[in-house]
N, C-alpha and C positions, 0 to 999 in steps of 0.2 A: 198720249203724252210721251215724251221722248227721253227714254231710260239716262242718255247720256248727259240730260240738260241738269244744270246748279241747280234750278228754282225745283227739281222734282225731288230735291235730297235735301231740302231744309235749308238751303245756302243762296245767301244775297251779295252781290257785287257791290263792292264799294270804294271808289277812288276819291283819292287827297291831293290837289292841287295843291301849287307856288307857282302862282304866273309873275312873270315880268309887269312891275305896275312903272306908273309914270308919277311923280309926287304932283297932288290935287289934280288930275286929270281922267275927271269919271270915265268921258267918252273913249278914250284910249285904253281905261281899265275893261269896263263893259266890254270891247271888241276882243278883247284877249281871253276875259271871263267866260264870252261865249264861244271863241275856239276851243277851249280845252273843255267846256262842257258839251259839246259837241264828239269831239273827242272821245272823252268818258263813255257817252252815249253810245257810239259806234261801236266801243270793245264790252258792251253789254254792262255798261253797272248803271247799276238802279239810283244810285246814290253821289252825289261830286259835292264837296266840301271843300269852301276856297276859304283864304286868311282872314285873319278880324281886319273892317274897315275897308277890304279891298277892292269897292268900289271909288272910295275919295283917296286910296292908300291911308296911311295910318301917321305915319309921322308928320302930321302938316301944321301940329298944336293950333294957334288962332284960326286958322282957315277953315276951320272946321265950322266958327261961328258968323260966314262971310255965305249972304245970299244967294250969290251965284254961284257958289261949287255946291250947296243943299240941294239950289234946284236941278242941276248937271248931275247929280245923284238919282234924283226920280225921276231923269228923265230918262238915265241908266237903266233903272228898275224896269224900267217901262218896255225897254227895250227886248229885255233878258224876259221880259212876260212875253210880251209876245214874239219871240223867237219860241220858247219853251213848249212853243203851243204841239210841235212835230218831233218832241222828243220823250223819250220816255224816262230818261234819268230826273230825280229830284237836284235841282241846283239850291247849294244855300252858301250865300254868298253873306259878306258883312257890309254892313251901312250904317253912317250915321242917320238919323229921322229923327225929326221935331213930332212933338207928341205934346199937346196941352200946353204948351209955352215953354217947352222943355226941351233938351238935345238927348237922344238917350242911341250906346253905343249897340248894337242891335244885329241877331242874326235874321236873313230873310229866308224861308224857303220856298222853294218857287218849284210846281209842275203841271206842264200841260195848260199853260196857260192863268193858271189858279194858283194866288198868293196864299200857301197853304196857314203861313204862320209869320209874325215877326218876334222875335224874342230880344228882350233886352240884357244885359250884362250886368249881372246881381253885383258885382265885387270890385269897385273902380281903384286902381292901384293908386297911392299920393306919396313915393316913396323914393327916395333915391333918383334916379331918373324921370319917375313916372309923376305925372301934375294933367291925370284924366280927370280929378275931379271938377276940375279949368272949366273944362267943356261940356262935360256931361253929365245925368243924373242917374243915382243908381236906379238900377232894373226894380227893385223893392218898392221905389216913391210911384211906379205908375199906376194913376190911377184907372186909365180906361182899361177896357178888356177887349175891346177893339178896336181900330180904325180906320180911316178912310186911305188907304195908298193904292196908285196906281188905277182907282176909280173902283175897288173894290172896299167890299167890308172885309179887314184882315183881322183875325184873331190875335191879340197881343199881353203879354206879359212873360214871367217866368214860371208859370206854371200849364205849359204845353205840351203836351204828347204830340208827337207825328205818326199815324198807328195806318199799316197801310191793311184794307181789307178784304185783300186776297192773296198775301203772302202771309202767312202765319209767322208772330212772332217778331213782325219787322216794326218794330216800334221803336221811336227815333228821338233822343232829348240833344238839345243844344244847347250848351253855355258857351262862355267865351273867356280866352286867356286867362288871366288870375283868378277864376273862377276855380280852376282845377288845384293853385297853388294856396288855395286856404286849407284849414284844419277841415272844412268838413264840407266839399264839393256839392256844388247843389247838383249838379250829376249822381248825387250818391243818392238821392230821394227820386232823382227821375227813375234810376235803378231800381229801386226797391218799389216806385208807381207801374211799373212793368217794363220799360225801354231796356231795349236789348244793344239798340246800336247808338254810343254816346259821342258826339262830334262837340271838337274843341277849333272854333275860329280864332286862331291867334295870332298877334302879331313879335313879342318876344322879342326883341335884340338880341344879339349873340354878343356876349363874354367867352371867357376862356374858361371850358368848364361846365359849362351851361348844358351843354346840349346833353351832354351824361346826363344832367339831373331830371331835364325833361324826360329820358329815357327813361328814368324808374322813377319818376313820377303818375306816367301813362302805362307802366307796366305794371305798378302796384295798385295802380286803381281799378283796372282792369279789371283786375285779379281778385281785387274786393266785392268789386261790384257784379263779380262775373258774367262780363258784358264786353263785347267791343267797345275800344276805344281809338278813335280819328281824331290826329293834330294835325293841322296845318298852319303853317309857322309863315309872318311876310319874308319876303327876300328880295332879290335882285330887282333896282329902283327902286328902293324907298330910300328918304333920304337920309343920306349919310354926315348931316351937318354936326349931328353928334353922338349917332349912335350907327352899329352897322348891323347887319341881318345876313341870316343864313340861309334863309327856305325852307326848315326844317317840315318835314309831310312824314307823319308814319302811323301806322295802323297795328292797334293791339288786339288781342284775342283773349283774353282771361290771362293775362300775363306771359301771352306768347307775341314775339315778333311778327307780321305776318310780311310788311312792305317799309320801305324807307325810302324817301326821296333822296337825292344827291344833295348834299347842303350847297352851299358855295355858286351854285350852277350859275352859267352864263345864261342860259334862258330859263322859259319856264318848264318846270317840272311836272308830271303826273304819274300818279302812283295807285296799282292798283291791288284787290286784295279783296279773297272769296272768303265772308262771313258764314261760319256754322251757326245759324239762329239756333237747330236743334239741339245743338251740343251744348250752347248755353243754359237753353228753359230745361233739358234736363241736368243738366248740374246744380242747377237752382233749387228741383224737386227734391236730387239726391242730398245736399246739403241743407239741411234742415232748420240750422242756424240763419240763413238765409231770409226764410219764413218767419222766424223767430223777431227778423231785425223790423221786418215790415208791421207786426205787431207793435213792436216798443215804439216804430215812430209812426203810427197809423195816420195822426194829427196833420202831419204832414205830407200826407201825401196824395193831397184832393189834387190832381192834375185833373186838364181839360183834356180831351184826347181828342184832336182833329183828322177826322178819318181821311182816306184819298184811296184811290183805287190806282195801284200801279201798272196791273195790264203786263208782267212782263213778259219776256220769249216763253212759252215752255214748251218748244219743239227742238230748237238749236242746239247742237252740241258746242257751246260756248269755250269749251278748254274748262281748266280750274288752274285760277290765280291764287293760288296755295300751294305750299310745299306738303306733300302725303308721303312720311316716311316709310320704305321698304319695311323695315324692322321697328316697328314701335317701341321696340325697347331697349332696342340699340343705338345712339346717337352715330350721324353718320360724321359726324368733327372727332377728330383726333383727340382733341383736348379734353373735350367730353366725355369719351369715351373713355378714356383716362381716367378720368375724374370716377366716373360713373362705377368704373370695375374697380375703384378702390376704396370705393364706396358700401357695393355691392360682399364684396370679400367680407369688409370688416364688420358688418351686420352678420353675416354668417356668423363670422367667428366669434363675435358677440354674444350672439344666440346661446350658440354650445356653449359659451365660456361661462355663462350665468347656467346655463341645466347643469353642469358640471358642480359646478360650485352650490346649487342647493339642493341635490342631491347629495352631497359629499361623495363623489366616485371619482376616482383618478385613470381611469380605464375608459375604451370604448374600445365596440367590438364592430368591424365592417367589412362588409363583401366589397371585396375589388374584383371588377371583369375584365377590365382593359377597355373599357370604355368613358365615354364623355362625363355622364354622371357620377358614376363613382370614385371618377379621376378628379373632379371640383369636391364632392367629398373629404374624400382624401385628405388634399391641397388643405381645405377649411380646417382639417383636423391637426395639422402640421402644424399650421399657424396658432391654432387656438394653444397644442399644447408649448408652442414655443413663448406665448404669453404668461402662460403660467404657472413660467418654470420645470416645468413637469418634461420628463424623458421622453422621446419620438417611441421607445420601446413599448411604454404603455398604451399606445394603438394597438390597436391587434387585430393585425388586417389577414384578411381568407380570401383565398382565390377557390371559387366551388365550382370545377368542370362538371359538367355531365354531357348528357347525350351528342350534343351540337357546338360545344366549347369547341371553335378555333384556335390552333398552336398559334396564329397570330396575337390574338387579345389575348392567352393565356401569357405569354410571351411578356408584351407589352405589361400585364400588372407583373410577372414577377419583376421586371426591370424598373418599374416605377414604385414599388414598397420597397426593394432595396436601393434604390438610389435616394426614397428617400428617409429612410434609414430606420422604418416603421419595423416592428416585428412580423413575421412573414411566415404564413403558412398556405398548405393545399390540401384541401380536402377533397377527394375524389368522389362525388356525391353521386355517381351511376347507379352502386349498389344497391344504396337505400332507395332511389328513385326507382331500380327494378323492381325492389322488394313492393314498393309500394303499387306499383303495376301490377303483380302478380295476386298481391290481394285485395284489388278489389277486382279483379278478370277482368283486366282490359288484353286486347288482342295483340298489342307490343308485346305480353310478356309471355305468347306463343309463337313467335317469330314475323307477328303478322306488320309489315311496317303501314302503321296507321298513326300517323302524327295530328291528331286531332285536340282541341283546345284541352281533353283529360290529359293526355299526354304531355303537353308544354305547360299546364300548371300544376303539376307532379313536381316538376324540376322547379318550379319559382317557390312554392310552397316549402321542399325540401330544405333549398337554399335560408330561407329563412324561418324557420324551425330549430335549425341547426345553429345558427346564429344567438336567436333567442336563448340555447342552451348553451352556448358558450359567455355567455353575458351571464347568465345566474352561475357557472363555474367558476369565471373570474372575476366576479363583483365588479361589473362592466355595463357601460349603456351601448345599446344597438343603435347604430346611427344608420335612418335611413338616406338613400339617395337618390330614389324617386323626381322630378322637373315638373314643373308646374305645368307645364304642356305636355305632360304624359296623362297627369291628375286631370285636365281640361279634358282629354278623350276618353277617358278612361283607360289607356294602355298601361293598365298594372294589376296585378294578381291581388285579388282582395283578402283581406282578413290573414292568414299565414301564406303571405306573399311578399312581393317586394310594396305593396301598398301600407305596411306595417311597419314602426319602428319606436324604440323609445323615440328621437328625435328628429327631425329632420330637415339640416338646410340647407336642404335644393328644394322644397314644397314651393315656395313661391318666386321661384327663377325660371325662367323658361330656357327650352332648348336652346334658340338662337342666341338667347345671350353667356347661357354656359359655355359654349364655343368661343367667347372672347374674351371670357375670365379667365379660359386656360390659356387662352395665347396671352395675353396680358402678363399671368406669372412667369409663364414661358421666358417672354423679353423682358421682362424685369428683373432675370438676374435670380431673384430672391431663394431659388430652389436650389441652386448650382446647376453647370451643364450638362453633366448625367442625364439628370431630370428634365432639363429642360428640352432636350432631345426626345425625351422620349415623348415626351407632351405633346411635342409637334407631330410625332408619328399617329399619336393618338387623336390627334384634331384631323388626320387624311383617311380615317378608318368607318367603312361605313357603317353607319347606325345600325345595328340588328339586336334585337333578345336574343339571339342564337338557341333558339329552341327545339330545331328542327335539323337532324343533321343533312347538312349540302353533299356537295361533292369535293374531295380536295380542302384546300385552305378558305374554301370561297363562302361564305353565308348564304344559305338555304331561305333564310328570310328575311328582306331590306323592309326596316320598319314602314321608310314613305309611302313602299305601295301599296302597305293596307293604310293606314291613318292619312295621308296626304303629306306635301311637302310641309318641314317645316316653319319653313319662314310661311307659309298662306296661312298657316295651321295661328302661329303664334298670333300673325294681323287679326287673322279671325277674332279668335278671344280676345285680347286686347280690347275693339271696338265693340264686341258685347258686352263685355262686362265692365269699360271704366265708362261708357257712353249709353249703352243698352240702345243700340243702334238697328233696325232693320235688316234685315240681310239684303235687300236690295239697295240700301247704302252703302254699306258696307264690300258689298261687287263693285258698285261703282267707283269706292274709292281704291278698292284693290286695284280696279281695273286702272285710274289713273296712276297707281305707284310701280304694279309692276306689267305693266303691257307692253314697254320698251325698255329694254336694258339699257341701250345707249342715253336714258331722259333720268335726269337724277342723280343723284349722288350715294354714293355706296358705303359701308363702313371700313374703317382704312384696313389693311391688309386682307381686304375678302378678295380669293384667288378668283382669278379671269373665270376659269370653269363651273363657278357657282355664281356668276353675277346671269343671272336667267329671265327668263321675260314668260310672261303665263298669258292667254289669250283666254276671255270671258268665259266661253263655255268650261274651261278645266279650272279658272276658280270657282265657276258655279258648281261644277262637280262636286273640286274638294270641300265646298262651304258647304254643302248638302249633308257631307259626310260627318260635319263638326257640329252642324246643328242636332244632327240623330242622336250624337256620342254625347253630346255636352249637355242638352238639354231633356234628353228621355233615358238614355240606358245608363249612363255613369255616374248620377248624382250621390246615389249611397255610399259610394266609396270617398267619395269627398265629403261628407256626412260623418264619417267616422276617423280623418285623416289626423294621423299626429299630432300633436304640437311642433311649431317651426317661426321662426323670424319671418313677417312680412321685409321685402327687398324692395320691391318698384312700385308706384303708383298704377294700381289696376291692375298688380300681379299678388293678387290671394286670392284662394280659392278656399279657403279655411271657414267651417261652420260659425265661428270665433269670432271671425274680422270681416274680411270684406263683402265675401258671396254666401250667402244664405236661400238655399233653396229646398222644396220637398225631394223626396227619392222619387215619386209617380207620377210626374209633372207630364203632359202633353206635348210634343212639342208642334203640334196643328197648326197652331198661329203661326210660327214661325218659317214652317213648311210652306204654307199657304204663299207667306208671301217671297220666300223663294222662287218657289214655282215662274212670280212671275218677272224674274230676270232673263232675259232673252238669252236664246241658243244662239 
């Protein structure tokens, strides 16, 4: 099977037609219906959803009940059957069809020759514009359960599944237009019957307005049903005697955008867009309420489930028609981002502002290094006490050199507690770190330079030792500054280390995004320019614990290249823990976001020198290395981790909240299936 293909990572192709119709002219529809399902075909989706009615077009009111466009309809059907017979995509096109003396507005789906289903239209609009009930009966009054179209026996009503079976989880419900626009969508029971991927044939007018509403109508449904959701809206040539149309085609994900057609267009439109079936069934598992609702309407939810075998590629490297963000947790929109870090900030300082406050302490006590974390720290603590009235004094912030402390970062915090106007000390923590060398007979504290892990958590353990007693000195809380992607690897000194603190909110912010929160306050002014300088300096300074002394001003130890880069590091967890994903999906999707720099979009002001591009073998590597950390040797430390504010969705690692794991877990399984992402 071929690592690179959708179908082997849980992901179905699905495109949304707006083709150019002709008013009452099947035969001209049919020919255009089946170019663009053709189409669809060629760029691999399993699936093509065209507009309500658009085989006869939509707006033809009486004509709908006039013999010869009914029959020019099936003989459209007929058509599109047997074309479909050499293609592998599902077409579901709209028809009207006579049923027991009755007209009913009706989706078809058609593959490989076999009319898999017809569905009729529960919800017929009699409203303002709309006088469907003229023509048609609703989807509710039918009585047969099947019938004869096309020379087959079709399965029919609104109670149909399309379940294909040999893609896992591609189960398919179709309503039609105001179907979606009631209080309670009969999509919302195909959802809860198992359908993952929900398609809306609609036909819709455009007002001024409108199209927004369709937009969070399909986005909040989405998002309920947590399910994809496909509109396709009529457009260009239907008639315009009194109403006009857009084209509207867009594809939702659990309340994400994935594709949107061009409204307005001169011809016809298609639109495509890669379905995560996995990511839905497990967010359905993970959401339990979910389960809950399928319970309370158990009643209703006898669907038929008409099977079909889809047969599709699974050798192809087909692309992915999805956007896979570099940084999952950083939005790569300006505005966003924006949004997001001011977002982010103020949960921080939320956090502290209530431990603060029910503890009754007016004090906190913090290590500053001149690095990334303790500089977001910091920043959080400024803010907080500038909420509550309380003097910047009352910080009491520590710069603790020892053995491998850089005059640059040393540098950098004294410049950043005095600019920002915190109380400011240095403790030279060498002494006590030798001291503490010397008794228990480690070989440093005979001359012997042996920098081994006793040696560099000598210094972390010190650092916060000291701290803890400056905090019972000054009726103070120790505020840790620890990142949620250090806590993910376990790169933290456990128990009297930097893994400790009364509080801490950096616990569930990751590396890649604390580098934008300080550029954020940075350009925002909010700190003055002092500060804000120096922030910048500190956002070009490379990551290290400086545990080890170098040579010069230069770090002895760059953290990347023991734990991995961190933006792989961040993807990584991210798709474990909000998706609990594969690792062989999980390469794959890396490999789609970051194998070409030049493909993508980046977060605004990320400097040219770090826009990098990883090639499969070195994410395989580093995800190797995050599987061992994350899931076998670092769990206890996260097991016993502070209290802190949850910040992003999928970003906790807290016994508390989000991730709950043993300390002596295995991580076999997971290895296992590492292993088998290609070199």
């Amino acid at each position: 099977m071929g690592f690179r293909n959708i179908h082997e990572h849980g992901l179905v192709r699905v495109a949304c037609a707006a083709p150019r119709v002709k008013v009452a002219d099947p035969a001209f529809n049919t020919q255009r219906t089946l170019a663009m399902l053709q189409k669809a075909d060629e760029a691999g989706a399993s699936l093509c959803l065209f507009p309500e009615l658009g085989i006869s077009a939509y707006a033809i009111d009486d004509l709908l009940l006039q013999n010869p466009l009914l029959d020019a309809v099936k003989a459209g059907l007929a058509r599109l059957v047997e074309e479909s017979r050499t293609l592998a995509c599902v077409a579901v096109v709209g028809a009207p069809l006579r049923v027991e003396g009755r007209l009913f507005n009706c989706a078809v789906a058609i593959h490989r020759g076999r009319i898999l289903a017809a569905v009729p239209k529960t919800f017929l609009p009699n409203y303002r514009e709309f006088y469907e009930r003229r023509q048609f009966a609703p989807g509710e009054r039918a009585g047969a359960l099947t019938i004869e179209l096309c020379g087959q026996d079709v399965p029919f009503g609104t109670d149909i599944l399309l379940s294909a079976t040999d893609l896992p989880d591609f189960v398919v419900h179709m309503e039609i237009c105001e179907d979606v626009w009631t209080p309670i969508p009969p999509s919302s029971y195909g959802a809860l019957a198992g359908a993952t991927v929900l398609l809306n044939l609609s036909a819709s007018n455009v007002t001024i307005g409108k199209s927004e509403w369709r937009h969070a109508l399909c986005k909040a449904h989405s998002g309920r049903c947590i399910a994809a959701y496909a509109y396709s809206a009529a457009g260009t040539g239907e008639s315009t005697t009194d109403l006009a149309w857009d084209g509207q085609a867009m594809i939702y994900e659990n309340g994400a955008l994935l594709a949107e057609a061009e409204r307005f267009a001169e011809d016809s439109e298609l639109v495509l867009a890669d379905i995560d079936l996995e990511r839905l069934v497990m967010d359905r598992i993970r959401q339990n309420t979910f389960g809950d609702s399928i319970d309370a309407h158990r009643e209703k939810l006898a669907f038929r489930r008409v099977g079909f075998e889809l047969n599709p590629d699974r050798e192809s490297d087909l692309g992915l028609a999805r956007a896979v963000e570099r940084f999952p947790f950083v939005p790569s929109d300006d505005a966003r981002l924006n949004e997001l870090c001011f977002e982010a900030y103020n949960i921080q300082s939320h956090g502290l502002r209530q431990r603060l406050a029910s503890t009754k302490l007016e004090k906190v006590v913090i290590g500053v290094s001149g690095g990334l974390d303790s500089t977001q720290a910091l920043l959080v603590a400024a803010h907080t006490f500038d909420a509550l009235g309380l003097p910047r004094q009352n910080i009491l912030a520590y710069t603790l050199p020892a053995f491998a402390t850089s005059k640059g970062t040393k540098d950098q915090a004294w410049r950043l507690m005095r600019a920002l106007g915190v109380s400011a000390e240095e403790i030279d923590m060498t002494p006590a770190c030798r001291q503490m060398l010397l008794d228990i007979g480690h070989p440093f504290a005979k001359g012997e330079p042996l920098y081994d892990i006793t040696f560099e958590n000598v210094q972390a353990g010190a650092r916060t030792s000291v701290l803890f007693r400056l905090a019972n000195k000054h009726n103070a809380l120790v505020m840790g500054t620890g990142d949620l992607s250090e806590l993910a690897l376990g790169w933290c000194t456990y128990g009297v280390g930097d893994q400790m603190s009364h509080y801490n909110v950096n616990g569930s912010v990751p590396k890649t995004l604390i580098q934008h929160l300080i550029r954020w306050v940075a350009q925002s002014g909010r700190v003055g320019e002092e500060a804000s300088d120096v922030l910048l300096d500190i956002l070009g300074t490379e990551i290290s614990p400086e545990l080890v002394p170098g040579e010069g001003d230069e770090p002895a130890q760059k953290t990347e290249d023991f734990v991995g880069p961190y933006a792989l590091q961040d993807f990584n967890l991210y798709y474990t823990t909000r998706y609990g994903f594969r690792p062989g999906k999980i390469a794959f999707l890396a490999e789609k976001a970051w194998g070409d720099a030049e493909v993508g979009t980046w977060p605004p002001h990320m400097e040219e020198a770090r826009r990098l591009a990883y090639e499969l073998p070195v994410i395989k590597r580093w995800l190797g290395v995050f599987i061992r950390r994350f899931f076998e040797t670092s769990q206890f430390k996260r097991s016993a981790m502070p209290n802190g504010p949850k910040v992003s969705s999928g970003g906790s690692l807290s016994p508390r909240g989000d991730w709950r794991a043993p300390s002596d877990a295995s991580a076999a399984a997971w290895l296992a299936d590492w292993q088998r992402i290609p070199d």
